[in-house]
Biopython code that builds the backbone (N, CA, C, O; Angstrom):
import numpy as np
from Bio.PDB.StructureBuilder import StructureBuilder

atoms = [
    (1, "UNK", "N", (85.539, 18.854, -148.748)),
    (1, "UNK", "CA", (86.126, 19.654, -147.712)),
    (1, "UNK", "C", (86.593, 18.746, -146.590)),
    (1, "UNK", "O", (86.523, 17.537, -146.811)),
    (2, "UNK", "N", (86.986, 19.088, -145.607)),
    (2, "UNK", "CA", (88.573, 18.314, -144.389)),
    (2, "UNK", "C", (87.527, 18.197, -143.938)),
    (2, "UNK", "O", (86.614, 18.944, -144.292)),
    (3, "UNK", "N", (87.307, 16.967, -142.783)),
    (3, "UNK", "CA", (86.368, 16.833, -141.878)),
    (3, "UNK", "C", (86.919, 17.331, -140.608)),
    (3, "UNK", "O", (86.328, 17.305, -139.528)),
    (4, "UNK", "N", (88.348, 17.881, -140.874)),
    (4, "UNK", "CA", (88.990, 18.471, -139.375)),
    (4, "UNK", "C", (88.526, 19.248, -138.660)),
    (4, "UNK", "O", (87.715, 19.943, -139.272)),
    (5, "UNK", "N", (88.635, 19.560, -137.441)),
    (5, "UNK", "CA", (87.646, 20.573, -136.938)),
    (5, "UNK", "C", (88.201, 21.834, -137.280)),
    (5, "UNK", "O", (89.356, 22.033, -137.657)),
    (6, "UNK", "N", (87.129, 22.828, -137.093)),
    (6, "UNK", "CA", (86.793, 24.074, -137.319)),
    (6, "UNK", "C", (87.517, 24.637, -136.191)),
    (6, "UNK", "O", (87.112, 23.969, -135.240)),
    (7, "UNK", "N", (88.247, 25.372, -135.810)),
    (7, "UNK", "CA", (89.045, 26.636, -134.853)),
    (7, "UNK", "C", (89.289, 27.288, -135.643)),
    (7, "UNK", "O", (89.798, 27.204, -136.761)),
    (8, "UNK", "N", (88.556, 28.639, -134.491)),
    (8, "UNK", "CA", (88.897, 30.346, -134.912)),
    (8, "UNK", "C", (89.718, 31.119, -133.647)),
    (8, "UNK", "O", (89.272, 31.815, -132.735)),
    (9, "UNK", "N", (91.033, 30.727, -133.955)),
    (9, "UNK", "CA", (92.246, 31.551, -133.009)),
    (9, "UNK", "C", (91.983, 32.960, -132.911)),
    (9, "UNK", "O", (92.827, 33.540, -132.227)),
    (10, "UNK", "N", (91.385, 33.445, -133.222)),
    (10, "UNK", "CA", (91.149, 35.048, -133.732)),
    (10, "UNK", "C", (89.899, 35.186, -134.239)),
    (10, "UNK", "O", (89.592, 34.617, -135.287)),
    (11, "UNK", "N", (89.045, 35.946, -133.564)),
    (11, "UNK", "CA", (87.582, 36.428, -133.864)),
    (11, "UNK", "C", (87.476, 37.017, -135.118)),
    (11, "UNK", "O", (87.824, 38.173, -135.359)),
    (12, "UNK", "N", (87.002, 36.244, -135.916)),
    (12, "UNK", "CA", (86.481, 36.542, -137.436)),
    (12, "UNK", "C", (85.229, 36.923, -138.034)),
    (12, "UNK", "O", (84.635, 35.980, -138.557)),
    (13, "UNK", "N", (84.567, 38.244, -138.112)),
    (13, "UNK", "CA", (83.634, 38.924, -137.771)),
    (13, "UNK", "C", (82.948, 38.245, -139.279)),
    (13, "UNK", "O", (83.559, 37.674, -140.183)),
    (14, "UNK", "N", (81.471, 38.539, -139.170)),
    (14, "UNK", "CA", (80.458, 38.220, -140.204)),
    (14, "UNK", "C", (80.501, 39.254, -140.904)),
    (14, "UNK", "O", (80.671, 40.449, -140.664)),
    (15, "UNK", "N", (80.291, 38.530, -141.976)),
    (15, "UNK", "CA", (80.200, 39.948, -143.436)),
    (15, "UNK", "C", (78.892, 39.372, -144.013)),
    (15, "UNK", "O", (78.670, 38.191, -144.280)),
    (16, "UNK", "N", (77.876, 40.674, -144.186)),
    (16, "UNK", "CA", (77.147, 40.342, -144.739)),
    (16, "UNK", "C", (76.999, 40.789, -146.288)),
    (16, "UNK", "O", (77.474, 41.865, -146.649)),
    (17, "UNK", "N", (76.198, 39.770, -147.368)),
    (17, "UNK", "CA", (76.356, 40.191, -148.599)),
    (17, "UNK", "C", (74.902, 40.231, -149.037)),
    (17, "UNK", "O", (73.811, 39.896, -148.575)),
    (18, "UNK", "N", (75.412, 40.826, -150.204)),
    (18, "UNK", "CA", (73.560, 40.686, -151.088)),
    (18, "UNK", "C", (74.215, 40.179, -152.354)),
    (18, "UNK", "O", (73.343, 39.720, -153.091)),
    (19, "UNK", "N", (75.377, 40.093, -152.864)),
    (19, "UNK", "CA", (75.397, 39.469, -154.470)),
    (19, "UNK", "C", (76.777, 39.242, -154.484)),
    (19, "UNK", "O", (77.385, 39.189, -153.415)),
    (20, "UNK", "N", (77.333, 39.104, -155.525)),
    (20, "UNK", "CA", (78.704, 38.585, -156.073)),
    (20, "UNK", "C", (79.011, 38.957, -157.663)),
    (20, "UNK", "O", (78.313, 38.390, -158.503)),
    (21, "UNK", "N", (80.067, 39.924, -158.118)),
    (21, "UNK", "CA", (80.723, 40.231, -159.089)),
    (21, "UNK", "C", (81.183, 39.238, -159.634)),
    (21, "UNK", "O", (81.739, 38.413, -158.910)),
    (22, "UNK", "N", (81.110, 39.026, -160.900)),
    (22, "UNK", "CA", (81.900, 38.272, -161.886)),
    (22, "UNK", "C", (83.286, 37.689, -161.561)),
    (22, "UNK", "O", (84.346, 38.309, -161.477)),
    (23, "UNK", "N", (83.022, 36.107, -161.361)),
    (23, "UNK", "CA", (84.197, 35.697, -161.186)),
    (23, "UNK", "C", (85.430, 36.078, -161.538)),
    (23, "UNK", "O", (85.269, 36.473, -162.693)),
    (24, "UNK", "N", (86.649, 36.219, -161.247)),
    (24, "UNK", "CA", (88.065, 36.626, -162.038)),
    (24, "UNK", "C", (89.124, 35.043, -161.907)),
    (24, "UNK", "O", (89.398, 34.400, -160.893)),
    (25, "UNK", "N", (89.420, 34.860, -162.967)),
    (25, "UNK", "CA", (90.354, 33.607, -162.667)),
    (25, "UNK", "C", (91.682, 33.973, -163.313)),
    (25, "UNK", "O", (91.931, 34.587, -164.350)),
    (26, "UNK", "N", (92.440, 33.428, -162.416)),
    (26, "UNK", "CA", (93.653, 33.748, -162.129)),
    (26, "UNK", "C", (94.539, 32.603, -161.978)),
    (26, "UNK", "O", (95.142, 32.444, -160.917)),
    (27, "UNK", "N", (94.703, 31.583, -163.200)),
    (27, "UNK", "CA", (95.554, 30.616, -163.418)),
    (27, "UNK", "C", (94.798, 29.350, -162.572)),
    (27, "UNK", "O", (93.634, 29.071, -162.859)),
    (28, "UNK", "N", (95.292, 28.836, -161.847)),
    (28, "UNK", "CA", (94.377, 27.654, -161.155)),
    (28, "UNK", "C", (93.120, 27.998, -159.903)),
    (28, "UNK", "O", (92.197, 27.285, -159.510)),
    (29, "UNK", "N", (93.601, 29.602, -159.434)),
    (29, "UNK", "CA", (92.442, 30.102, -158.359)),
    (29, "UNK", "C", (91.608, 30.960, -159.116)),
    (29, "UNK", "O", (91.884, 31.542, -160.165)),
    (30, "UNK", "N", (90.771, 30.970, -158.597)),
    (30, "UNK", "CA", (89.589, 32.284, -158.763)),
    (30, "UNK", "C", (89.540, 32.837, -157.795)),
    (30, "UNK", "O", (90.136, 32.567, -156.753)),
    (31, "UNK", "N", (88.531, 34.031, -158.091)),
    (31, "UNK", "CA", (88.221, 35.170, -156.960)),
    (31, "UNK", "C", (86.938, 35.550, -157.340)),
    (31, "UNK", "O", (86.567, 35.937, -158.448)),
    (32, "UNK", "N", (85.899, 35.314, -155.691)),
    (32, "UNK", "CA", (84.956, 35.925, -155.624)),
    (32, "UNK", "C", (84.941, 37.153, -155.065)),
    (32, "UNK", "O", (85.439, 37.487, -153.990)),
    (33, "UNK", "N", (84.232, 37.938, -155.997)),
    (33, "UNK", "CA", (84.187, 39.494, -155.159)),
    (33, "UNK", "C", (82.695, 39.778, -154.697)),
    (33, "UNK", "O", (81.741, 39.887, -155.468)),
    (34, "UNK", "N", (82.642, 39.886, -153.214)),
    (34, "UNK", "CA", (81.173, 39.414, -152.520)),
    (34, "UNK", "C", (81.010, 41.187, -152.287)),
    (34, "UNK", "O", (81.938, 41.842, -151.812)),
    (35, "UNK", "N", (79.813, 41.753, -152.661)),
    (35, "UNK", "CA", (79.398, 43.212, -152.043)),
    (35, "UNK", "C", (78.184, 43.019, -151.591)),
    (35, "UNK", "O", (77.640, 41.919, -151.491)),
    (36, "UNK", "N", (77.661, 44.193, -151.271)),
    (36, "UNK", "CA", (76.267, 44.903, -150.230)),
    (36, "UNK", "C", (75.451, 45.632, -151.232)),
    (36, "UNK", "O", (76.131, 46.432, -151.875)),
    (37, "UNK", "N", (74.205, 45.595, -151.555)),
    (37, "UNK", "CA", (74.613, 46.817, -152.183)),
    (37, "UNK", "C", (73.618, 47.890, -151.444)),
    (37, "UNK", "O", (72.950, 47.516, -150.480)),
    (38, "UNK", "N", (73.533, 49.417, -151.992)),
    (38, "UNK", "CA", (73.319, 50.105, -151.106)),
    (38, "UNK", "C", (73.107, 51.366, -152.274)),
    (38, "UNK", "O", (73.026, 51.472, -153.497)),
    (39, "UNK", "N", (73.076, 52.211, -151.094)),
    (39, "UNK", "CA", (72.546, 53.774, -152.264)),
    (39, "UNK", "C", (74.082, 54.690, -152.215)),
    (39, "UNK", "O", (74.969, 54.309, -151.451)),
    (40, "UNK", "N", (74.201, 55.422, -152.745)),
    (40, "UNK", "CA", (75.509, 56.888, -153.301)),
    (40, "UNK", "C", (75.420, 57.365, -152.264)),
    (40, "UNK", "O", (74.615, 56.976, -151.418)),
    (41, "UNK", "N", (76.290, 58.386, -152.095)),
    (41, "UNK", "CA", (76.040, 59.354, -151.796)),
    (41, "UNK", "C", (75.391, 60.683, -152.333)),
    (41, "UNK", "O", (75.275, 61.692, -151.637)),
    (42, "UNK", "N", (74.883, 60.558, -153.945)),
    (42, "UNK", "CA", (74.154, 60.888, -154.364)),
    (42, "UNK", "C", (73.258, 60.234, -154.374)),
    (42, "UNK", "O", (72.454, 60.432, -155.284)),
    (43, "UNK", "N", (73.023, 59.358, -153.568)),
    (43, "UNK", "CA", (71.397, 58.456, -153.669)),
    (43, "UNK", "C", (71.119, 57.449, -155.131)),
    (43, "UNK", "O", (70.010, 56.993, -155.411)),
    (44, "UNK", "N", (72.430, 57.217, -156.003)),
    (44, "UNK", "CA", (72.194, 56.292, -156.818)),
    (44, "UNK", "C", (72.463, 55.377, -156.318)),
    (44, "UNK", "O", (73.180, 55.317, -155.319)),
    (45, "UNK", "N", (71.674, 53.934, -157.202)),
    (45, "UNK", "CA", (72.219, 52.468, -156.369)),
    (45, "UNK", "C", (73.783, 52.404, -156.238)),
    (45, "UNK", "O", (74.284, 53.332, -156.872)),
    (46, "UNK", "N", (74.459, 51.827, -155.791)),
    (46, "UNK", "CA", (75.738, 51.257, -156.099)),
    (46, "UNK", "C", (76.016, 49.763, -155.494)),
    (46, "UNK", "O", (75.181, 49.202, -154.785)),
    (47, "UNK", "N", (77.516, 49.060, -155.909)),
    (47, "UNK", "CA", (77.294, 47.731, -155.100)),
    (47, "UNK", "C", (78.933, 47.826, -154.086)),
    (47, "UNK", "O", (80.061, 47.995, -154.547)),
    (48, "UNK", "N", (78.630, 47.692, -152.979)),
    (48, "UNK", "CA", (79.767, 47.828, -151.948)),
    (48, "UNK", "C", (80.644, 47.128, -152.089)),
    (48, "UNK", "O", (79.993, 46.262, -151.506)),
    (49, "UNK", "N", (82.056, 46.357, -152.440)),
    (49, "UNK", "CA", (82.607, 45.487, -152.170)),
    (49, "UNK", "C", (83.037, 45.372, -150.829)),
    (49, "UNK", "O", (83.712, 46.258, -150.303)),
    (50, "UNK", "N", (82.534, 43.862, -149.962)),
    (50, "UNK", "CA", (82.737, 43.644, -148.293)),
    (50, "UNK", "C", (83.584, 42.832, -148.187)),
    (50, "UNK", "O", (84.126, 42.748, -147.085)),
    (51, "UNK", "N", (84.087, 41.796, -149.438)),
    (51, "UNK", "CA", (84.790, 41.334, -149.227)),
    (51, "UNK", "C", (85.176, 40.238, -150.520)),
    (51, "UNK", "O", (84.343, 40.208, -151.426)),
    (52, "UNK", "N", (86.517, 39.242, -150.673)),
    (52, "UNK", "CA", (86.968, 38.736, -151.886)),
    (52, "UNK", "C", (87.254, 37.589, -151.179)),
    (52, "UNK", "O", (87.780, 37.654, -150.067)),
    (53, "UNK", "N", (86.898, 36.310, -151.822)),
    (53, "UNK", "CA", (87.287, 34.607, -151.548)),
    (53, "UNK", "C", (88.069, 34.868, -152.688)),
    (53, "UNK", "O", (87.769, 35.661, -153.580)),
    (54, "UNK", "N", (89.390, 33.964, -152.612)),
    (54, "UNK", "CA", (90.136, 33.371, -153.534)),
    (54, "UNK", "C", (90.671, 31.893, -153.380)),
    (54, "UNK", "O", (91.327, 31.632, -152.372)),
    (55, "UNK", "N", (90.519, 31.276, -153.970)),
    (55, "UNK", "CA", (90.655, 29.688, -154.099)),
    (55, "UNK", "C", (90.544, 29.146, -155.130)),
    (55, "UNK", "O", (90.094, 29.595, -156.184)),
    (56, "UNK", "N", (91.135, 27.670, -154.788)),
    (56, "UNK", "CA", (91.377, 26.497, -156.192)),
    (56, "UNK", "C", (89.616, 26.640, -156.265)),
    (56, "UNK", "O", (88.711, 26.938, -155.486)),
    (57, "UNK", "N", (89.758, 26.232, -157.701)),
    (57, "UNK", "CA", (88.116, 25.692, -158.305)),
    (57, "UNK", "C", (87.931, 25.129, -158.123)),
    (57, "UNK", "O", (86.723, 24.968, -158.298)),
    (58, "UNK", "N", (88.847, 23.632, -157.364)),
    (58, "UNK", "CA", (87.928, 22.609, -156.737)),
    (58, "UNK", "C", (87.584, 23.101, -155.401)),
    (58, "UNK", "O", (86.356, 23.031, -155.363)),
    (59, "UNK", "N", (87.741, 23.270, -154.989)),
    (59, "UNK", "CA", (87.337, 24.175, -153.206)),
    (59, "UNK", "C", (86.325, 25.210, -153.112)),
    (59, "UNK", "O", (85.612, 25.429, -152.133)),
    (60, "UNK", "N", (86.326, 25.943, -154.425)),
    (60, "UNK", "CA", (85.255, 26.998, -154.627)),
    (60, "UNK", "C", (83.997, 26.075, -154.817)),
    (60, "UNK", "O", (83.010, 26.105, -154.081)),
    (61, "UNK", "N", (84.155, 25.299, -155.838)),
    (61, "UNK", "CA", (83.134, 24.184, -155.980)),
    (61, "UNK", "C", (82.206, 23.239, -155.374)),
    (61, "UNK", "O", (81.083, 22.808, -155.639)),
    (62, "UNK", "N", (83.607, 22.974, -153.917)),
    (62, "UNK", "CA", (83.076, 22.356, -152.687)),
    (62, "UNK", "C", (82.027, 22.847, -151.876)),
    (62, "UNK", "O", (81.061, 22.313, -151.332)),
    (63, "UNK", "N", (82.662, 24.522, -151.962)),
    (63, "UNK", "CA", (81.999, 25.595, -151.131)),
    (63, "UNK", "C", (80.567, 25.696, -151.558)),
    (63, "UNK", "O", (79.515, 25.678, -150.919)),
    (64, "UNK", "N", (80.784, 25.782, -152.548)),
    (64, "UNK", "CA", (79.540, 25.882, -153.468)),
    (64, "UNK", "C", (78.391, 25.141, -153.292)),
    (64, "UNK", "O", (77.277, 25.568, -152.991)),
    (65, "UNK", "N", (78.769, 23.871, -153.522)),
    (65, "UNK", "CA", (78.225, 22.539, -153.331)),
    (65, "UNK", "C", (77.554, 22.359, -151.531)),
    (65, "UNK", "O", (76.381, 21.997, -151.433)),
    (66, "UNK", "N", (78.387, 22.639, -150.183)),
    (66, "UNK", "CA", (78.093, 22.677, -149.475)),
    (66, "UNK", "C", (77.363, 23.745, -149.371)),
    (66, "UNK", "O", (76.800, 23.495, -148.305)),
    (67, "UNK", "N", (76.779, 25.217, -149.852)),
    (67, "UNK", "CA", (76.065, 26.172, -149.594)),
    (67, "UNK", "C", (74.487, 25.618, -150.121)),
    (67, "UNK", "O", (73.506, 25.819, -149.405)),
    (68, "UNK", "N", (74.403, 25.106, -151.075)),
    (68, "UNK", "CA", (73.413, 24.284, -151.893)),
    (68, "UNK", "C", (72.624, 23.433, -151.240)),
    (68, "UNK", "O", (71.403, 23.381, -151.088)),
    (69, "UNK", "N", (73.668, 22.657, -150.815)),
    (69, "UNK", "CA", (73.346, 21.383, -149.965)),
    (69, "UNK", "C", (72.638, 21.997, -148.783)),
    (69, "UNK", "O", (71.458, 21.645, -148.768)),
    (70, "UNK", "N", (73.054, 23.023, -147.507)),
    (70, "UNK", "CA", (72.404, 23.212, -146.857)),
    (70, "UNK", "C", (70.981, 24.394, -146.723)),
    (70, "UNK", "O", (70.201, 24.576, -145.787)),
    (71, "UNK", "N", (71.075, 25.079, -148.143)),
    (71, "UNK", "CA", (70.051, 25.356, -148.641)),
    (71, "UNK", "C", (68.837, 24.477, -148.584)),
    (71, "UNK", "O", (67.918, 24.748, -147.811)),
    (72, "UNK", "N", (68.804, 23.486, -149.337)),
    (72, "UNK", "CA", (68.111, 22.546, -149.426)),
    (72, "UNK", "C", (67.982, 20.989, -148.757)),
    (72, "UNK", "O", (67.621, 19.938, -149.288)),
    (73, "UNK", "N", (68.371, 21.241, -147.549)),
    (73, "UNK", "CA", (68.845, 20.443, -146.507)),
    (73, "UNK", "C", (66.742, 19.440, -146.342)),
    (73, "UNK", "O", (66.256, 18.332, -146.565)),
    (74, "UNK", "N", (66.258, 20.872, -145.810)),
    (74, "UNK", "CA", (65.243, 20.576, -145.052)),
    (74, "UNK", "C", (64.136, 20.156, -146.076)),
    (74, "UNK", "O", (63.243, 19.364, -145.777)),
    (75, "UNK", "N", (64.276, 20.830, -147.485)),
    (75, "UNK", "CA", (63.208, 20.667, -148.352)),
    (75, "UNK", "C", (63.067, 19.996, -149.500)),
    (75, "UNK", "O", (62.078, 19.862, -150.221)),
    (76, "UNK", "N", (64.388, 19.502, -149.615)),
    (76, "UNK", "CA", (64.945, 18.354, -151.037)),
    (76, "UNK", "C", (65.706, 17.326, -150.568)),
    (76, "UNK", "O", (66.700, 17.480, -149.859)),
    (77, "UNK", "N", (65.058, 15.766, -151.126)),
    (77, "UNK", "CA", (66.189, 15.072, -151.114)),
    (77, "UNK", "C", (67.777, 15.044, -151.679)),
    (77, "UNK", "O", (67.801, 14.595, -152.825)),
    (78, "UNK", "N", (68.585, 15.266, -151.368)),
    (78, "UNK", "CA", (69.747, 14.598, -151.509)),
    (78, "UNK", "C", (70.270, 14.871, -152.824)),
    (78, "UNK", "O", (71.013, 15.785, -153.184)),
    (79, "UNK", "N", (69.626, 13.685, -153.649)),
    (79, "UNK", "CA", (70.110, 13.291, -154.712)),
    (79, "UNK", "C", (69.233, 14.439, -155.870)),
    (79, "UNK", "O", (69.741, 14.463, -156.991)),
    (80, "UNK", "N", (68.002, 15.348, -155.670)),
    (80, "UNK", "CA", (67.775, 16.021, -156.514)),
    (80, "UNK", "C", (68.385, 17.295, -155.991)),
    (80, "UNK", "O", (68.055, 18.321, -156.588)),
    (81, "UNK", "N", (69.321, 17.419, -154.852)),
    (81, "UNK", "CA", (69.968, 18.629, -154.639)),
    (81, "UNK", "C", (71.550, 18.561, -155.436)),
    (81, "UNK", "O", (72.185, 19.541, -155.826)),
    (82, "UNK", "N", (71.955, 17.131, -155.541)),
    (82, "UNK", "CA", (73.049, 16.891, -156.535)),
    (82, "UNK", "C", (72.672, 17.312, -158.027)),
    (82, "UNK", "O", (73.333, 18.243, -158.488)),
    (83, "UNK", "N", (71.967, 16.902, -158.612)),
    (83, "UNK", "CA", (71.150, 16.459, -159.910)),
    (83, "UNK", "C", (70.554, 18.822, -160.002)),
    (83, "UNK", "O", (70.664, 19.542, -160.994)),
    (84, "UNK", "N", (70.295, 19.021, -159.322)),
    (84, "UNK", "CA", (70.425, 20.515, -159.566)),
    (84, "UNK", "C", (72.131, 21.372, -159.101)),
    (84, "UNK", "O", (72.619, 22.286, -159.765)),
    (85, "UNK", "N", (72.427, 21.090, -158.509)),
    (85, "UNK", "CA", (74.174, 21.428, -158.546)),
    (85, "UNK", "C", (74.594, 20.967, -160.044)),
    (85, "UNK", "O", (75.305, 21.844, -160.535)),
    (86, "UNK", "N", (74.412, 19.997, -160.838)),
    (86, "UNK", "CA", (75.181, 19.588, -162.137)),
    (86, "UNK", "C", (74.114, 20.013, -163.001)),
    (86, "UNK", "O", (74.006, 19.384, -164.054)),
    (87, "UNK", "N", (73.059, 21.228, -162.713)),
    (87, "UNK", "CA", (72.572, 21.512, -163.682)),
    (87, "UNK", "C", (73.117, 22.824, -163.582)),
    (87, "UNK", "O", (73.327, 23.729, -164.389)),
    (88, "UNK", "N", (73.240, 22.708, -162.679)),
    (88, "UNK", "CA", (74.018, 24.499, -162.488)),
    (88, "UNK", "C", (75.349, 24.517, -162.817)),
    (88, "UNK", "O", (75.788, 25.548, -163.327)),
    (89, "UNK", "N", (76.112, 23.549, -162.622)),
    (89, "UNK", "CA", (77.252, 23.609, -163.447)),
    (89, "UNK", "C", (77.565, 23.626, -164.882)),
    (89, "UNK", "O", (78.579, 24.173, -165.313)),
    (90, "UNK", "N", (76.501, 22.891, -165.801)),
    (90, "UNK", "CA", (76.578, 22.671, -166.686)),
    (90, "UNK", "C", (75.420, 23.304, -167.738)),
    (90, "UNK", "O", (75.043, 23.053, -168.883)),
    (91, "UNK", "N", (75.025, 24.414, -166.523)),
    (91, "UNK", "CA", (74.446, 25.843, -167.360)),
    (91, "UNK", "C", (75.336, 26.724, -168.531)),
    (91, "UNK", "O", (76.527, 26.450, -168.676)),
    (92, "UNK", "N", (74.776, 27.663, -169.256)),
    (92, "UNK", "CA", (75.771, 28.273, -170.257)),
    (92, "UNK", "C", (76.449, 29.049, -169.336)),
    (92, "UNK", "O", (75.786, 29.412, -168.365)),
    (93, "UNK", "N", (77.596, 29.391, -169.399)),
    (93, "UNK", "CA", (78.507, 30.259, -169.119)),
    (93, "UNK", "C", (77.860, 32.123, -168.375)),
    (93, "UNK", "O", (78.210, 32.810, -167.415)),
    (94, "UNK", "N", (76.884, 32.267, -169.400)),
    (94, "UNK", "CA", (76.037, 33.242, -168.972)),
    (94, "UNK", "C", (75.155, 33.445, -167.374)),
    (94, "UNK", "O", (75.159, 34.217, -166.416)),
    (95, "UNK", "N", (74.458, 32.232, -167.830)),
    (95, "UNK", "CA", (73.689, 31.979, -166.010)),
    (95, "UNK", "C", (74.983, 31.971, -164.963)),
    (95, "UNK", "O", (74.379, 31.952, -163.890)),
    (96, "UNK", "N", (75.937, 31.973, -164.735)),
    (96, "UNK", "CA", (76.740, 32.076, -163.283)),
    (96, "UNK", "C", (78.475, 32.501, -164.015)),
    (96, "UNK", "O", (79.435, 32.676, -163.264)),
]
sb = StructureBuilder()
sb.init_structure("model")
sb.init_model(0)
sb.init_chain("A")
sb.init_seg("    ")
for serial, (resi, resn, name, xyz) in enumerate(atoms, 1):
    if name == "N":
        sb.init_residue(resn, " ", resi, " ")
    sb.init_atom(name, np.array(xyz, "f"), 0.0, 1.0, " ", f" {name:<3s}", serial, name[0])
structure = sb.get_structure()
């Protein structure tokens, strides 16, 4: 990712999520579809869609990679937070 700085010209509100729908790829981008989930209006579960990332797979990857990384900032070195990112990549197709 750019080490450029970060500006938000326009207040860009927080979305909060609880999971993520099955990737969709779409020639060189993908799309994450991020929801909530929550109850019906008949009181069955359902899952909200709050919102959709679309991006190159290397950038999704980055993203990825940086969410990981600061996951495990405080409680893993480094190099076994890499060494689990390329296990997660190179999980079956099924796990993610």
């Amino acid at each position: 990712m750019s080490a450029a700085p970060i500006v938000e010209p326009c207040v860009c509100s927080d979305v909060f999520v609880t999971g993520a729908g099955p990737l969709t790829f779409m020639g060189d981008n993908l799309r994450l579809t991020l929801f909530v989930s929550q109850r019906s209006y008949d009181g069955s579960p359902e899952n909200a869609v709050v919102t959709k990332l679309v991006g190159s797979r290397s950038d999704m990857l980055k993203i990825a990679a940086a969410i990981l990384r600061g996951c495990n900032a405080r409680s893993m070195p480094i190099d076994k937070v890499v060494e689990n990112f390329m296990e997660f990549l190179e999980a079956p197709a099924e796990r993610h």
